[in-house]
N, C-alpha and C positions, 0 to 999 in steps of 0.2 A: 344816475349812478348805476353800472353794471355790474352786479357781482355777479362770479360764475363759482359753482360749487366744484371744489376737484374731490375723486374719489370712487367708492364702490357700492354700490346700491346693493342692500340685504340681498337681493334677489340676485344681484350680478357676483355675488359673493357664495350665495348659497351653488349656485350653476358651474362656480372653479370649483368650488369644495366635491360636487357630483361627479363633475367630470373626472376628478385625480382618483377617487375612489374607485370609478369602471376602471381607469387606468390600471391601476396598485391590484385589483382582483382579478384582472387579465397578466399583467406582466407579472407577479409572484410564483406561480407553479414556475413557469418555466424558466425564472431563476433559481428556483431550490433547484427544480434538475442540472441547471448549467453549472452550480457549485457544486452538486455531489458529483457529476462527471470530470469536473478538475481536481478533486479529493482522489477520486481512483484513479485517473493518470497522474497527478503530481504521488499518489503511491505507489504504482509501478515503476515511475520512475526514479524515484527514491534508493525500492527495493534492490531495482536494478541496475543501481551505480551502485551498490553496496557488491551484489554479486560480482559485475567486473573487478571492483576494487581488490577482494578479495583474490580472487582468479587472479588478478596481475602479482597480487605479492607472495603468493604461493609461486609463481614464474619467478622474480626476481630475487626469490627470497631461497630457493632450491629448498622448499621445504611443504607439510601440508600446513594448510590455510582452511580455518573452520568457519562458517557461519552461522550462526544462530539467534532463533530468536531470544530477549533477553528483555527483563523487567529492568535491572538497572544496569545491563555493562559488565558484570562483576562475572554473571554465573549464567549459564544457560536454561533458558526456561524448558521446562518438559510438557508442556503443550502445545499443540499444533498452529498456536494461536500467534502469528506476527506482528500485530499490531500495536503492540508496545515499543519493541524496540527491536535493533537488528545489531547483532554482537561480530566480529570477526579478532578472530585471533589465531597468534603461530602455535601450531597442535604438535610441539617437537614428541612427546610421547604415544599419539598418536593414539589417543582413549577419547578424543570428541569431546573434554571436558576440560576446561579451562585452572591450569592450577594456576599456586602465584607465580611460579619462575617462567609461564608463560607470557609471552609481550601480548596485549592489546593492542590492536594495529587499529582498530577503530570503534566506535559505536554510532547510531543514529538513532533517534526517537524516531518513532512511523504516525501515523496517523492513529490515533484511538476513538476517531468518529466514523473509522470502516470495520468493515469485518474482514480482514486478512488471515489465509489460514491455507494449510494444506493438507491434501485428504481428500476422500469425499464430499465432508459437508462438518460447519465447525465445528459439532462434537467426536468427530470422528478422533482414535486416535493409534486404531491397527496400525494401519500400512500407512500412515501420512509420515512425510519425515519431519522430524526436528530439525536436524544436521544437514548441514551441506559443507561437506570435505572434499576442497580440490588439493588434486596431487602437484608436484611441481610439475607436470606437463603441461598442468592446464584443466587436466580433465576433470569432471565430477565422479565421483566413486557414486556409485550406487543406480537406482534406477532416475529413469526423468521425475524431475519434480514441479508439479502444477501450481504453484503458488494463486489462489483466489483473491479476487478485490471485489468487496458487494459494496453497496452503500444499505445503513440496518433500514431503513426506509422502502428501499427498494425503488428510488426515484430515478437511477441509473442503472443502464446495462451491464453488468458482471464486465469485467477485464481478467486473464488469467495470465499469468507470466511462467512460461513455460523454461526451464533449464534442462536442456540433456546434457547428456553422460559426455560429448565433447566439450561441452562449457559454452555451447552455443546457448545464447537468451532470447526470445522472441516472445511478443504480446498476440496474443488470440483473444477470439471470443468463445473458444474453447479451453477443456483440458487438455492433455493431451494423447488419452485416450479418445479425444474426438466429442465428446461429451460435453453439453454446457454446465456451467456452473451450476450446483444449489444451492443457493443462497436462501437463511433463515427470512422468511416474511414476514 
């Protein structure tokens, strides 16, 4: 009679077990980095459909069109911080501040696993704008705005999303001052 055993010897078992763990300790960094680098392009891209959106219905709409960041939708946040949420509505009275007989044209949730903001650097909150008010031509009123994307880890290279004064958008690894990000470490 031949029996033959089928199966995995401790030792051929402990050897798969070793090997997936060099695996899993090599391949893990460099997937956290590949997910926070699609967290800050899937947030500039986000942020920056939100801009065109905007932009187009201030055009279609013969009116201005405001942007802002915003906790729930309703009211515009006063800090420099994006990451919550992104507000657009028709500014028929044109004070930047959302009443009720104003329309909602949209909102989006952003990512709150980044640090988006504009400014210098996130606590900043002189010269960083809240607002982004386009006219019906299209244009941005005010100066260019830097919009930053860090990941709070810092496992990713900064993104900035830059908007000038003609309503042009464009992704740097600057501000647009020319300057890179600072991003809190």
């Amino acid at each position: 009679m031949n029996i033959t055993a089928k199966g995995l010897t401790l030792v051929e078992l402990l050897m798969v077990v070793a090997i997936l763990a060099i695996l899993a300790t090599v391949a893990l960094p460099s997937m956290s980095t590949l997910i926070a680098e699609t967290r800050i392009r899937s947030g500039t891209m986000a942020l920056g459909a939100m801009m065109k959106f905007a932009r187009m219905q201030a055009v279609a709409r013969d009116t201005r069109v405001t942007l802002c960041p915003s906790n729930d939708g309703a009211v515009c946040g006063e800090a420099n911080e994006w990451n919550r949420g992104v507000m657009v509505f028709e500014d028929m009275n044109e004070n930047r501040h959302r009443e009720e007989e104003e329309n909602l044209l949209g909102y989006r949730e952003m990512n709150r696993n980044l640090q988006i903001f504009s400014g210098a650097d996130p606590a900043s909150t002189g010269r960083s704008r809240k607002r982004i008010v386009f006219s019906p031509a299209g244009s941005a009123a005010g100066y260019t705005i830097s919009v930053k994307f860090c990941s709070p880890d810092a496992s990713a290279s900064p993104e900035v999303l830059i908007l000038q004064n003609s309503g042009r958008i464009r992704l740097s690894d600057q501000d647009g001052s020319g300057r890179e990000p600072a991003c809190e470490r």
